[in-house]
C-alpha positions as CSV (number, residue, x, y, z in Angstrom):
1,X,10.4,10.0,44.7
2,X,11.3,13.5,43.6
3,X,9.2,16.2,44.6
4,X,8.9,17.9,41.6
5,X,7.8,14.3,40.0
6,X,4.9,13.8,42.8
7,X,3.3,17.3,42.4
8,X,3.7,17.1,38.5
9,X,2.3,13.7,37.8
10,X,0.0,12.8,40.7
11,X,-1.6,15.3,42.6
12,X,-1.2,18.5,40.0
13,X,-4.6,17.8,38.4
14,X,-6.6,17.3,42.1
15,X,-5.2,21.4,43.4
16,X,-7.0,22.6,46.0
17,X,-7.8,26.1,47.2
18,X,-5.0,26.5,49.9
19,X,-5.1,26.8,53.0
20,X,-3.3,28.5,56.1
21,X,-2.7,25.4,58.1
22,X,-2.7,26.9,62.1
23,X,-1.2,24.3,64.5
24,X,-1.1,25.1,68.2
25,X,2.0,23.0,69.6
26,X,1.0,22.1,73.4
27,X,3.3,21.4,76.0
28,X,2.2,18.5,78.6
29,X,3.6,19.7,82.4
30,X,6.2,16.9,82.4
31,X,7.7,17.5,79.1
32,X,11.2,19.3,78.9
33,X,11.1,23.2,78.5
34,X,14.2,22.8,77.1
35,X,13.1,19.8,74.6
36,X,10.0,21.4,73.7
37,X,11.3,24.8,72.3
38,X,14.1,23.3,70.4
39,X,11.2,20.7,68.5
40,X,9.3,24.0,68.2
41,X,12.1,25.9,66.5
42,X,13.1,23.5,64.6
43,X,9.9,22.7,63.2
44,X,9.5,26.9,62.6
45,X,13.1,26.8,60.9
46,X,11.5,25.2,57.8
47,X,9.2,27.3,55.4
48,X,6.4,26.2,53.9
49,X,2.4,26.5,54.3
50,X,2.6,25.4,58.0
51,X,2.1,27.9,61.1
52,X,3.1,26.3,64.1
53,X,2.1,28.4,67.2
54,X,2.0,28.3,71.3
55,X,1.2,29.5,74.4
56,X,4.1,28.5,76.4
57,X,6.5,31.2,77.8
58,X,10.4,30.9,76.8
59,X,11.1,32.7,80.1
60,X,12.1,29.6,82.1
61,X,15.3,29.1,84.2
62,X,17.4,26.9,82.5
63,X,19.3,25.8,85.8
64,X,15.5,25.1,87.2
65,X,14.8,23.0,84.4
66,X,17.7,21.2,84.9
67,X,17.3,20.6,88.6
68,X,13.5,19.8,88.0
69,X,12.6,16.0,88.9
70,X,9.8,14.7,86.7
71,X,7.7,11.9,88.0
72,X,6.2,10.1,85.0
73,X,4.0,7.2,86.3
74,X,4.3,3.9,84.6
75,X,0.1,4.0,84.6
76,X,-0.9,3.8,81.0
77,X,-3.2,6.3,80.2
78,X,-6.2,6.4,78.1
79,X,-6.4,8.1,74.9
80,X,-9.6,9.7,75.6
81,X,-7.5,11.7,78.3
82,X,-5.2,13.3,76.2
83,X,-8.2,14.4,73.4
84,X,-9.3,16.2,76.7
85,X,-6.6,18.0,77.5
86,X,-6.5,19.1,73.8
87,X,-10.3,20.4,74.5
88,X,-9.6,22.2,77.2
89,X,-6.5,23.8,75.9
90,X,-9.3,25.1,72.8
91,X,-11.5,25.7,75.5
92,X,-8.8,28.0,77.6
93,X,-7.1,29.8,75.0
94,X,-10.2,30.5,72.6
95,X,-8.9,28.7,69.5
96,X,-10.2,28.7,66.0
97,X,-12.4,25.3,64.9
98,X,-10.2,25.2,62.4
99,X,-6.9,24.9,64.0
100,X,-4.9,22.0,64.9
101,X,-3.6,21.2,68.4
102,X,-1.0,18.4,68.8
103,X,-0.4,17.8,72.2
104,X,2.9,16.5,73.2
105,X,3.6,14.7,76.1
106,X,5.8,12.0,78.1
107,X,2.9,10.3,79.7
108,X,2.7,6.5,78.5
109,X,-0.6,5.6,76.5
110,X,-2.7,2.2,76.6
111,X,-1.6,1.2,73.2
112,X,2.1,2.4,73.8
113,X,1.5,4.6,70.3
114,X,3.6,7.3,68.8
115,X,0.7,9.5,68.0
116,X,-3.3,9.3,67.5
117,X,-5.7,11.2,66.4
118,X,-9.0,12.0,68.0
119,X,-12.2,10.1,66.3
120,X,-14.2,12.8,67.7
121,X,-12.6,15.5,66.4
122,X,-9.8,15.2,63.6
123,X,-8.4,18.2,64.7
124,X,-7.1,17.1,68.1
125,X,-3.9,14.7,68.3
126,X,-1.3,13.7,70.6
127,X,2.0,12.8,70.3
128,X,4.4,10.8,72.0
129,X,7.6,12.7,73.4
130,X,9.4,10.1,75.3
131,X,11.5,6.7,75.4
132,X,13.1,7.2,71.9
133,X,16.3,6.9,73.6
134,X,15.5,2.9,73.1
135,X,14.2,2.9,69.2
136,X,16.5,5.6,67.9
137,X,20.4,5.2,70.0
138,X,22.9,7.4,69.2
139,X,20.5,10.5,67.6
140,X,19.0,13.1,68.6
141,X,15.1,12.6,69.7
142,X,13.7,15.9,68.3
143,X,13.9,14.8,64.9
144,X,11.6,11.5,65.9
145,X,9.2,13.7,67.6
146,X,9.2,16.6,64.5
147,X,8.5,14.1,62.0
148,X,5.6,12.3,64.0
149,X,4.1,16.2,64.2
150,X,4.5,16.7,60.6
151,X,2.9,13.3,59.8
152,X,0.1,14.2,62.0
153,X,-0.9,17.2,60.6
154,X,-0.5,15.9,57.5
155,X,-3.2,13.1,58.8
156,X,-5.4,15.0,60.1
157,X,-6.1,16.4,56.1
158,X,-6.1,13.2,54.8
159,X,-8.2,11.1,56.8
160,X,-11.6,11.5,58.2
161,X,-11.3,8.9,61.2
162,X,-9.7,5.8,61.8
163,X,-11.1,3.4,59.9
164,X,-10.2,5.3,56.7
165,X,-6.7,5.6,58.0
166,X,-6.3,1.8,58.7
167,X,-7.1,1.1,55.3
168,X,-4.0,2.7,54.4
169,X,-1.5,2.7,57.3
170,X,0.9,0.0,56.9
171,X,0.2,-2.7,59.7
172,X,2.9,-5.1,58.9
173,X,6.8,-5.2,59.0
174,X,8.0,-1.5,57.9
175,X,9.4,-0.8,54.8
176,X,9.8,2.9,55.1
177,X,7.0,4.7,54.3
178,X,5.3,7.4,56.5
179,X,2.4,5.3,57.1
180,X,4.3,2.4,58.1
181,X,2.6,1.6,61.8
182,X,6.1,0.0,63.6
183,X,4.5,-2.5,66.0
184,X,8.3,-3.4,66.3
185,X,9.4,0.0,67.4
186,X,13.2,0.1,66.6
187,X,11.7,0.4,63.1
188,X,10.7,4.3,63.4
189,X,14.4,4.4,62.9
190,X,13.5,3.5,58.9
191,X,11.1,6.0,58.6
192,X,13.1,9.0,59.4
193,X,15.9,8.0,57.1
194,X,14.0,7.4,54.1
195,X,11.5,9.9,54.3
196,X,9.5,9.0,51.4
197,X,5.8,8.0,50.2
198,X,4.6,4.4,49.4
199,X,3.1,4.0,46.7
200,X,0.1,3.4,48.4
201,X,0.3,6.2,50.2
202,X,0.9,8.0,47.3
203,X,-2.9,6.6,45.2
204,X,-4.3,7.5,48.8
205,X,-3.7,11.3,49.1
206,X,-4.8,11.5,45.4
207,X,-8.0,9.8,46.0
208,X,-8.3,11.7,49.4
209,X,-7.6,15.0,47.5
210,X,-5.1,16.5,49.7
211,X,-4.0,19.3,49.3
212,X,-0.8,19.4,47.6
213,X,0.8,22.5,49.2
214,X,0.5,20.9,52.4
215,X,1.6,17.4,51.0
216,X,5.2,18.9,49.9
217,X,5.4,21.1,53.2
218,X,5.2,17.7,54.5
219,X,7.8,16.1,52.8
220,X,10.4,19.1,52.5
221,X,10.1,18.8,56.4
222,X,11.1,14.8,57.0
223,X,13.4,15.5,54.4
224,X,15.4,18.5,56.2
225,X,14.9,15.9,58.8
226,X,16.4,13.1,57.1
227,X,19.2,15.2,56.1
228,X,19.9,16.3,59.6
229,X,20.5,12.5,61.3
230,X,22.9,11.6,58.2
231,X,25.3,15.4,58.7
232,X,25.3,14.2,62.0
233,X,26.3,10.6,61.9
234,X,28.9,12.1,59.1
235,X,30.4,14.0,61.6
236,X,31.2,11.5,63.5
237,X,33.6,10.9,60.7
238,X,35.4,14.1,60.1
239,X,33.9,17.2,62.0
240,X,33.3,20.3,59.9
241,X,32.6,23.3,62.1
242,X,28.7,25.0,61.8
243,X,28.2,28.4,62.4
244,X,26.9,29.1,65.7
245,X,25.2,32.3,66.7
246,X,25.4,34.0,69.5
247,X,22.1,36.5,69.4
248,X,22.8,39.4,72.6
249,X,18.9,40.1,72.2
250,X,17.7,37.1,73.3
251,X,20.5,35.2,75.2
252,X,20.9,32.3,73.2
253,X,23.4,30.0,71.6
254,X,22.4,28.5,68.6
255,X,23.2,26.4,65.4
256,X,20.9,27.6,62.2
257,X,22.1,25.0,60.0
258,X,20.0,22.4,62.4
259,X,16.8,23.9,62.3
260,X,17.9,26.8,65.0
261,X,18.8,24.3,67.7
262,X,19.9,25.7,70.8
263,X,22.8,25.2,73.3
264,X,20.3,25.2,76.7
265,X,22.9,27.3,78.9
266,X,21.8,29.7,81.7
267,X,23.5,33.1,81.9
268,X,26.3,32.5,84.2
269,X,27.5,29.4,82.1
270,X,27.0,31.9,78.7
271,X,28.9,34.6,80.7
272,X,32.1,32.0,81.1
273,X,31.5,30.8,77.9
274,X,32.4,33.9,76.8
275,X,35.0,35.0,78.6
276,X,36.7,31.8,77.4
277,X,35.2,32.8,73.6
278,X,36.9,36.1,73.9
279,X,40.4,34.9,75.2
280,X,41.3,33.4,71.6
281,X,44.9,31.7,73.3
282,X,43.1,30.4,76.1
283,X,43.0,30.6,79.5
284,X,45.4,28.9,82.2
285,X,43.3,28.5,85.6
286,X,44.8,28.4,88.9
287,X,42.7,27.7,92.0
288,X,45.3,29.4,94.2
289,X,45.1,32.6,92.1
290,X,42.0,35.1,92.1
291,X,41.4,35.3,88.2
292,X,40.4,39.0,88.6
293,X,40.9,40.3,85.0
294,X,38.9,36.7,84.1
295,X,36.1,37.7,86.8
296,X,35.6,41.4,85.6
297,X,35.1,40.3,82.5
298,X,32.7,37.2,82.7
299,X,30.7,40.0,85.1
300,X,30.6,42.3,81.6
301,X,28.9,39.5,79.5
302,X,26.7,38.1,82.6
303,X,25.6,42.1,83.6
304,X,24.8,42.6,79.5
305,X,22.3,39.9,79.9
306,X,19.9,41.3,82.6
307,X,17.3,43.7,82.2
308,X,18.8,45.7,85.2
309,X,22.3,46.4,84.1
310,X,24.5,47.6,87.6
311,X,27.2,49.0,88.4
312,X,29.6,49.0,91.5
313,X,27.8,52.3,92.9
314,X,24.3,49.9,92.4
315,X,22.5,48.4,95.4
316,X,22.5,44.5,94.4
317,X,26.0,44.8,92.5
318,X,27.5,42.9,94.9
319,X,25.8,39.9,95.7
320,X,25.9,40.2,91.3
321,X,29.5,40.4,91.5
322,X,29.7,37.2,94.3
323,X,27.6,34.9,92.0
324,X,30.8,35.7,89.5
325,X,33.5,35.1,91.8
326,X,31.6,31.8,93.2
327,X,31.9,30.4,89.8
328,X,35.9,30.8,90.2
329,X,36.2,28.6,92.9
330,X,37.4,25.1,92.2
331,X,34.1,23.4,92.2
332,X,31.8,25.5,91.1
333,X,34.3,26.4,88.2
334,X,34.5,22.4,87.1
335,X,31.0,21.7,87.8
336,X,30.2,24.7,85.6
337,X,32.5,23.7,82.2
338,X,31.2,19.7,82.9
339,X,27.7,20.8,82.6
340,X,28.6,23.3,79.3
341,X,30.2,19.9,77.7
342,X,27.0,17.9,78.3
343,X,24.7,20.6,76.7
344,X,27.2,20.8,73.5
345,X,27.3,17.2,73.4
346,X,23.5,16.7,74.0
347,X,23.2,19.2,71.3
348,X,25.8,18.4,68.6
349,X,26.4,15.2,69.4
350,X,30.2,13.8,71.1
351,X,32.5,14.5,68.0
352,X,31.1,17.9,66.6
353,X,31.3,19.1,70.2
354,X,34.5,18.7,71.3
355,X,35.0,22.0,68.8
356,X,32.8,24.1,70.7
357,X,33.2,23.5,74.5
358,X,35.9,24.2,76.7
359,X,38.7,21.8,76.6
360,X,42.2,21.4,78.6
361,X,45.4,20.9,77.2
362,X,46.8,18.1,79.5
363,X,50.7,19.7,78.6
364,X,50.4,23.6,79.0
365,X,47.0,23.4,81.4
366,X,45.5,25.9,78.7
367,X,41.5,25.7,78.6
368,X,40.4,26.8,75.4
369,X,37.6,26.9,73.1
370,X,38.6,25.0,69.9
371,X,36.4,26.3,67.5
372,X,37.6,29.1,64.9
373,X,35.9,32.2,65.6
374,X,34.9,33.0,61.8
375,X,32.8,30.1,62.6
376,X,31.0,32.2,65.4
377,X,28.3,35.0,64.6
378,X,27.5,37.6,67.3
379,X,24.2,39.2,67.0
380,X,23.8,42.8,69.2
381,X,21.0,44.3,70.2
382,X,19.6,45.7,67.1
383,X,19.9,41.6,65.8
384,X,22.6,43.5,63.2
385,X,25.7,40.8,63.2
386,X,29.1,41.7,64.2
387,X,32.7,41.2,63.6
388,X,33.4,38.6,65.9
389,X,37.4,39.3,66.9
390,X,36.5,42.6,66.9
391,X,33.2,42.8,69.4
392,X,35.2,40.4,71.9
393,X,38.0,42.6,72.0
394,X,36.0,45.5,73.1
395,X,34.9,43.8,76.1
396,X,38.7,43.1,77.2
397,X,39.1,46.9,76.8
398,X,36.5,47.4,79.1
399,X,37.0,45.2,82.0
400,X,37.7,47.2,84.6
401,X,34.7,47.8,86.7
């Protein structure tokens, strides 16, 4: 159903006063850093009446959280539990009655849900973060877990407690609406890809008297959604390149067109990223030879990136300077490009990818970077964007150290 249609015909004559909907997103200890902020930005990529807000600090080491070992016991847990930790985050961080707190989080619960909603207090959720690699192959899990989060804030206006909702939520074999409860599990796949209201769902927000702003926040996000999963599967068809920014405030690689999703590289693999990004023909590595030109140069882009730019004359310059020159060696080197493939694949899926990571030519021995660069926007430090060929070439000019 059109938008436009729904607010028109059904829930026009029911408008409420509106409302600034706060909802504090809150990360569980064994849930991704990495996952988490790329569900939160993507989430925040899509305007509407929703704030989504947190607590959590992006300063994590991407090579730690990639190292880290999560032990996730197969205990089921009770639901009770996770209202708990919702209380004591309120509790912690002084939050507003009147906020929402979704708490996200690996840990199995006793009824193997994908979210619930506390009968105590409406306000308090949790969702589940974890095992849709088995109900959604092939796609990317943050859309799964951003359109549970949308539902339940939408849920937590539209229902006063349980029994309220299971008069509405569809128990039986899913047919695609938002309600729809998936006892088979596969079947959240059908939610996300048609995004839409039953029209049962539709007689129960207008009974309910939900607000309406919030109801089309609600559906513009599963619908960006939506529209996500099928560019992707297209792509599988015929790649067409996405813009992907490069912001030099921040450190980070990522692709607005997907709800601001980012490649999760640490600063030594974005420093050989791009020294490969700036070398436009490519570069032909030799483990016999020292790469030094190739080595000043990646030390440019990784020295930018700190808060204590140094120099030769600088105390700490060179055990800077031998982090570079480690990641010229023949191991570290491969190790280094194989895990900057998984992260473009993880994040673009294995066909869009092969554009932006660095790939061999099995004739010449050239590794390049496939992508065109008008497809590449570089933010400085003012967040002003620059000419791409232009801003790479003033780093080759300036390589000597």
């Amino acid at each position: 159903m059109a938008l436009n249609n729904l607010y028109s015909k059904h829930i026009l004559p029911h408008i409420m006063k509106k409302i600034n909907y706060k909802v504090w997103l809150v990360r569980s200890p064994e849930v991704s850093k990495i996952e988490y902020w790329n569900v939160y930005n993507l989430l925040k990529s899509i305007p509407g009446i929703i704030t989504y807000l947190t607590n959590e600090k992006e300063d994590f080491n991407v090579e730690e959280e990639e190292n880290e070992i999560r032990n996730i016991s197969e205990e089921k847990i009770k639901h009770n539990w996770f209202f708990e930790q919702c209380d004591k985050f309120r509790y912690d961080s002084d939050i507003a009655e009147t906020d929402m707190v979704l708490y996200l989080t690996d840990l199995p619960n006793e009824n193997n849900l994908f979210l619930k909603c506390d009968e105590e207090n409406r306000l308090n959720a949790y969702i589940q973060t974890s095992d849709y690699h088995k109900y959604f192959p092939g796609n990317d899990t943050r859309y799964p877990i951003a359109y549970h989060i949308a539902v339940t804030v939408l849920m937590m206006q539209w229902f006063e407690n349980t029994e309220e909702a299971t008069k509405t939520i569809n128990m039986n074999r899913s047919k695609g609406g938002i309600l729809d409860f998936c006892s088979y599990k596969k079947d959240v796949i059908l939610k996300l890809r048609t995004a839409d209201l039953s029209a049962e769902e539709i007689d129960s927000l207008i009974e309910k008297k939900v607000d309406p702003n919030l109801i089309l926040t609600v559906l513009e996000i599963l619908e960006k959604l939506r529209s996500f999963m099928l560019l992707k599967n297209r792509w599988g068809l015929a790649p067409k390149p996405l813009v992907m920014t490069i912001d030099l405030r921040t450190n980070k690689f990522y692709f607005e067109e997907l709800g601001n999703i980012e490649v999760a590289l640490n600063p030594v693999q974005m420093a050989l990223y791009l020294t490969f990004l700036t070398h436009t023909d490519g570069i032909i590595y030799d483990k016999k030879k020292s790469h030094l030109e190739h080595r000043n140069l990646m030390y440019k882009y990784y020295n930018n990136m700190k808060s204590d730019p140094l120099d030769i004359l600088d105390s700490g310059f060179k055990d800077r300077m031998a982090l570079i020159e480690k990641t010229w060696k023949t191991n570290d080197f491969s190790i280094q490009l194989a895990k900057i493939k998984k992260e473009f694949i993880k994040t673009l899926g294995s066909e869009l990818a092969k554009l932006y990571y660095i790939t061999i030519d099995e004739n010449s021995k050239t590794r390049n970077i496939v992508v065109d660069r008008q497809y590449i926007e570089i933010l400085d430090w003012k967040g002003e964007v620059q000419d791409t060929k232009s801003y790479l070439q003033k780093y080759i000019e300036k390589t000597s150290l």
